[in-house]
C-alpha positions in Angstrom: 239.1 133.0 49.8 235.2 133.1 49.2 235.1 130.1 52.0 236.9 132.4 54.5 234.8 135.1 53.6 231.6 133.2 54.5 233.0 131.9 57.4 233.7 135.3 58.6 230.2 136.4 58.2 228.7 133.5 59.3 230.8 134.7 62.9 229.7 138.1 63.0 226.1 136.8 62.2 225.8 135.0 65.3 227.7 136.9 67.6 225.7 139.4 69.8 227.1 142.2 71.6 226.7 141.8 75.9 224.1 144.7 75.9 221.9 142.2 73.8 222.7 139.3 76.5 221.4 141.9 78.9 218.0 141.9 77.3 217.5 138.8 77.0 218.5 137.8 80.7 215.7 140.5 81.6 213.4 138.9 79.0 213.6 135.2 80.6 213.6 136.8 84.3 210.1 139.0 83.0 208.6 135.7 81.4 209.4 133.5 84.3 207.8 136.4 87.3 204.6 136.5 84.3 204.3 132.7 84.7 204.7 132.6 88.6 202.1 135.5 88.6 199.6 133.4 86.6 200.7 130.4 88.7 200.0 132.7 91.6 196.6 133.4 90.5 195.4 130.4 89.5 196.4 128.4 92.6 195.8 131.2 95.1 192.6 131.9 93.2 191.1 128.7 93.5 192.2 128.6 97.3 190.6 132.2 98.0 187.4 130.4 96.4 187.5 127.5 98.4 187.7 129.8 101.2 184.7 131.6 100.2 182.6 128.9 100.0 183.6 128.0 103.2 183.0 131.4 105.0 179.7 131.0 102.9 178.8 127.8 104.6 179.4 129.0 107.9 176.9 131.9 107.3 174.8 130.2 105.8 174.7 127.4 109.1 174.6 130.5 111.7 172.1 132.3 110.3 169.6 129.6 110.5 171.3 128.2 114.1 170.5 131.7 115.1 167.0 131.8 114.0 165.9 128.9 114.6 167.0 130.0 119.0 165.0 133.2 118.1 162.3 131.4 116.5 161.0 129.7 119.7 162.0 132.4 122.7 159.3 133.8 125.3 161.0 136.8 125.9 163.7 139.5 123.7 165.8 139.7 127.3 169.6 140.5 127.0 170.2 137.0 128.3 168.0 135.9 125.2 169.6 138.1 122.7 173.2 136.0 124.0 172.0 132.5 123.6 171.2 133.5 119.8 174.9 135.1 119.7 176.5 131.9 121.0 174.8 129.8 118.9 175.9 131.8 115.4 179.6 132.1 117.0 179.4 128.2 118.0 177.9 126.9 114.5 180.5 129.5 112.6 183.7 129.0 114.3 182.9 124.6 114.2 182.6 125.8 109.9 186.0 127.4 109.7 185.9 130.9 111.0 188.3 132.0 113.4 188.8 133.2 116.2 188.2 132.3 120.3 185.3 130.2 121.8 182.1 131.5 122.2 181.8 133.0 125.2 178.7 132.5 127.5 178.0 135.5 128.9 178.7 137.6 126.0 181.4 139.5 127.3 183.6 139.7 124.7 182.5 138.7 121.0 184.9 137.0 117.8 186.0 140.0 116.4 185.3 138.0 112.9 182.2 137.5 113.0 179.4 140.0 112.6 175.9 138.9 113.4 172.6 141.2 113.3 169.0 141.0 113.8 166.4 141.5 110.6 162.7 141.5 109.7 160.5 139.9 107.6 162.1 141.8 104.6 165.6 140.8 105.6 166.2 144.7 106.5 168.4 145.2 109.3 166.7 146.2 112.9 168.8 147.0 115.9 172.4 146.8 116.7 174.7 144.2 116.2 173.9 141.1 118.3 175.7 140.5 121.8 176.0 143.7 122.8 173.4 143.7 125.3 170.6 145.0 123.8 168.1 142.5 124.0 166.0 141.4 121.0 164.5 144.1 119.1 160.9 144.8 118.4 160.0 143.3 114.5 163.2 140.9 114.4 162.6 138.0 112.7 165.6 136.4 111.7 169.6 136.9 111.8 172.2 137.9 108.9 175.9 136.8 109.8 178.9 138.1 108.2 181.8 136.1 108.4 185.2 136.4 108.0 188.7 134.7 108.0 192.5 135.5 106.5 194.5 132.7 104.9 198.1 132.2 103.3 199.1 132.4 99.9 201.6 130.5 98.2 202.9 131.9 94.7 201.3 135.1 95.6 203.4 135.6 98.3 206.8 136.2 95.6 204.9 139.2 94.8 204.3 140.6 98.6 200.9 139.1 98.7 201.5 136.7 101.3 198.1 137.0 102.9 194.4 136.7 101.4 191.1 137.7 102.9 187.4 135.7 102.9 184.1 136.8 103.8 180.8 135.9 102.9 177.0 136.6 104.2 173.9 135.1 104.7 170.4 136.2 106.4 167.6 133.9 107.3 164.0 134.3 109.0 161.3 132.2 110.6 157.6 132.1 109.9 154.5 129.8 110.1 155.1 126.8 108.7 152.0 126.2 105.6 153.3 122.8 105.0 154.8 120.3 107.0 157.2 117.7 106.4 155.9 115.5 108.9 152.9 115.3 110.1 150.9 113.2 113.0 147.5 112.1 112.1 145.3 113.3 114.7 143.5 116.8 113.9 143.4 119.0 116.6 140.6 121.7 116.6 140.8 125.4 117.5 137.9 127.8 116.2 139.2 131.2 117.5 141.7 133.9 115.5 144.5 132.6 116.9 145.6 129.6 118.6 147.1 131.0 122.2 143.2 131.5 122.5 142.5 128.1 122.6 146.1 126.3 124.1 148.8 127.7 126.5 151.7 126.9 126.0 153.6 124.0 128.6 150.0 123.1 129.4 148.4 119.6 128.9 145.2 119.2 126.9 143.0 116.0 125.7 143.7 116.9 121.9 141.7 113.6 120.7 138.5 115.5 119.9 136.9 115.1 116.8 134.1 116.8 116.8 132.2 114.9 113.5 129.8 111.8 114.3 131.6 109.0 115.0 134.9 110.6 115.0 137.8 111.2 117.4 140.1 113.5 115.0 142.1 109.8 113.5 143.3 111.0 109.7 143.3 109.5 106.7 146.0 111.2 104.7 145.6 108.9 101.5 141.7 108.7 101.8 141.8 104.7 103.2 139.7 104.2 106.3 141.0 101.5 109.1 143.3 100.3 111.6 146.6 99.2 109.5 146.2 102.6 107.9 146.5 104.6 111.0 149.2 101.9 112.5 151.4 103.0 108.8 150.8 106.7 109.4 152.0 106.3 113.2 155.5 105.0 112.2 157.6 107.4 110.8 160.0 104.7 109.5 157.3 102.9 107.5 159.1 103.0 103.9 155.8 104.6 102.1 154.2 107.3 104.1 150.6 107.8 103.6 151.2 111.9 103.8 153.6 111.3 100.7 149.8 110.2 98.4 147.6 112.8 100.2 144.0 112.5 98.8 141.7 115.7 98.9 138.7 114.3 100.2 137.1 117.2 98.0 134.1 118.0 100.3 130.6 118.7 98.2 129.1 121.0 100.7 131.6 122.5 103.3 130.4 124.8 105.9 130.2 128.0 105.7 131.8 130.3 105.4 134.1 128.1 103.0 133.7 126.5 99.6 135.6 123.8 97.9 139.0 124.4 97.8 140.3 125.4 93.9 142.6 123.6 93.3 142.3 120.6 95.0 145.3 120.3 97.5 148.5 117.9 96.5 149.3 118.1 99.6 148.3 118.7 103.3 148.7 122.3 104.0 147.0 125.4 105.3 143.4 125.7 104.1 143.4 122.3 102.6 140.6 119.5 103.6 141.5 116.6 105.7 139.6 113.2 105.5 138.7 111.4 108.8 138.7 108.0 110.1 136.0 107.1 112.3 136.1 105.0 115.7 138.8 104.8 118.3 140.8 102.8 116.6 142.7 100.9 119.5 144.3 98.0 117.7 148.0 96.1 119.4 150.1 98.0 116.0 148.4 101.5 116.5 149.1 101.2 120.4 152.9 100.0 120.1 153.6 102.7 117.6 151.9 105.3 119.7 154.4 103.9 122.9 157.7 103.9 120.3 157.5 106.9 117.8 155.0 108.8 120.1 154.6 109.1 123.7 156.7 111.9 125.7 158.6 113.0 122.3 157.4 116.4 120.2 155.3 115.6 117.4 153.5 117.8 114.8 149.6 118.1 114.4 147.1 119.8 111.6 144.5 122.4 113.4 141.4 122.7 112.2 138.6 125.2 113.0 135.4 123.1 111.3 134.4 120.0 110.1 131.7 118.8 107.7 130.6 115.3 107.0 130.0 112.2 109.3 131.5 108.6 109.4 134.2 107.6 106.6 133.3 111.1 104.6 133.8 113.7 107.8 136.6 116.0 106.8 138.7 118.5 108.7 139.4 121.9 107.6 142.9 122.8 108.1 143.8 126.4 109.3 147.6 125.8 111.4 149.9 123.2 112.5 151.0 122.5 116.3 153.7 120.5 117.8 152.4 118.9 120.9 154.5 116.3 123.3 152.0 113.2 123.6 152.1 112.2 127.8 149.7 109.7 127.2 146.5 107.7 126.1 143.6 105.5 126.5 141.9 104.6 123.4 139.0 102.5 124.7 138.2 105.9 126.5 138.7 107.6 123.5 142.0 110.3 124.7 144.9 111.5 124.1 146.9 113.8 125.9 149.6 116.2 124.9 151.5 119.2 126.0 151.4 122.2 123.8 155.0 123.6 122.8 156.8 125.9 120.6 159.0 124.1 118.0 160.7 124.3 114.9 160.4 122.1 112.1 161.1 121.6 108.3 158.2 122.4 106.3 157.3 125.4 103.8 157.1 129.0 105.3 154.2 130.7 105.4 154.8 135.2 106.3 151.6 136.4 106.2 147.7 134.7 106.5 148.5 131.5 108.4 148.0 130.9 112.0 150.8 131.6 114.3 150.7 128.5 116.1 154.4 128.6 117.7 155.3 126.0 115.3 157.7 127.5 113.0 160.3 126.9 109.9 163.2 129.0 109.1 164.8 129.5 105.6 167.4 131.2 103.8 166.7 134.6 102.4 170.2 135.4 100.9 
């Protein structure tokens, strides 16, 4: 009898009544929608970011590929304010963002993508690009806002079957203070600014310099002859002069300047240049000058005085140029190149430095 008895109890132990079933069906059904939403959140979520950091590429591309158009225009024409629309839509949709192909004449713009002209402080002048405005008085650079939709997958169990990306980025153009690469011939101008001294699209003999015994050759790294110059004329020598600058550290510049504190590490605005004297008209100099040189844009160091003679005459550098060498005659002692606007990699300079139509562009958010 007491093993009946326990086996009765034992029964009524384990049996549950169908309202408890109930509960726990809506238990596991509760715990199993929790897990799909965290599923959902971290799969989705991790697509959303990828997303974003694609829509952030893609602004961060147009923004410069707008800039660097509005960088080197002549004119803030309608037709002007277009090219730099087409070029943000072109760099943006190639990055991910949808939506149709730029279109040329700027009749109709991608309904994703959001594009605007800014200043120097990255505030926002103007209306938004493409609609015909032309290029506003004070822009210097463009802010692009992307944006693009995508599916979701676990997400979509809870009627979230579509996510949304977006992302901005602004850049602006100024001076460049610093180049990246850099031609060794100094070219001088001595006025406030340098459409006083060049035009641009016009041709001028820019192998000038003006010290004793000097036509404007450069000794980035302070060494003075022909295999030197032939090294700095090759841009795919494997250990660029310009990469061991040497401040020639002038004792007694002209006035109005003094030695510049701290010496410079590198070849940039108001820095001291050292010159090489003679013509220099050797076979290596005169092959690199017809591979790396002639009839192709090249970047050149301005300079307004010089002080010294010989091996010691140094350049003071005030601006940077891009000219197009068309050609040269070394035992005559020129060198010819076309003035141009460019852009170029280099450190920005937004206020003090000569505007020399040479420019950089960089990312201000």
């Amino acid at each position: 009898m007491p093993t009946q008895i326990r086996i009765l109890r034992h029964l009524r132990a384990n049996h549950r009544s169908p309202e408890e079933h109930g509960q726990a069906v809506v238990i596991v059904a509760l715990s199993i929608i929790g897990l799909l939403a965290m599923a959902g959140l971290v799969f989705d979520g991790g697509n959303a970011y990828v997303q974003r950091r694609r829509m952030q590429n893609a602004a961060d591309g147009a923004s410069l590929a707008g800039t660097n158009i509005l960088a080197v225009v002549t004119n803030s024409s309608a037709v002007t304010e277009c090219a730099i629309r087409v070029a943000v839509e072109r760099y943006a949709k190639s990055n991910g963002v949808p939506g149709p192909n730029p279109d040329p004449s700027c009749n109709s713009l991608n309904s994703n993508i959001k594009a605007y002209f800014v200043n120097s402080s990255g505030t926002q002048v103007g209306v938004e690009i493409g609609l015909n405005s032309g290029v506003p008085s004070g822009a210097r650079g463009v802010r692009v806002v992307p944006q693009t939709t995508f599916s979701t997958f676990f997400l979509g169990i809870l009627n979230q079957t579509l996510g949304a990306a977006n992302a901005q980025a602004a850049a602006i153009y100024g001076a460049v203070k610093s180049p990246s690469a850099l031609g060794p011939i100094a070219v001088q101008c001595d006025k406030p600014s340098l459409d006083q001294c060049f035009t641009f699209g016009q041709t001028y003999d820019i192998f000038d310099g003006l010290g004793p015994g000097n036509k404007g050759w450069l000794g980035f790294n302070g060494v003075n002859n022909a295999p030197n110059i032939e090294k700095e004329l090759d841009p795919n020598y494997p250990d660029p002069p310009l990469d061991h600058y040497v401040d020639p550290d002038p004792a007694n510049p002209p006035a109005p300047y003094t030695h510049y504190e701290p010496p410079c590490s590198e070849v940039a605005v108001g820095c001291w240049v050292q010159g090489e004297p003679g013509g220099k008209n050797s076979n290596g100099i005169r092959n690199n000058l017809n591979l790396y040189w002639v009839n192709q844009e090249r970047v050149f160091p301005i300079y307004d005085v010089q002080q010294g003679s010989g091996s010691h005459n140094d350049y003071h550098i005030v601006g940077f140029a891009v000219f197009i060498i068309r050609s040269y005659d070394l035992p005559h002692g020129r060198i010819t190149g076309e003035f141009v606007r460019a852009v170029t990699s280099g450190e920005i300079c937004l206020s003090g430095c000569m505007d020399t139509g040479l420019r950089t562009t960089v990312l201000t958010q």
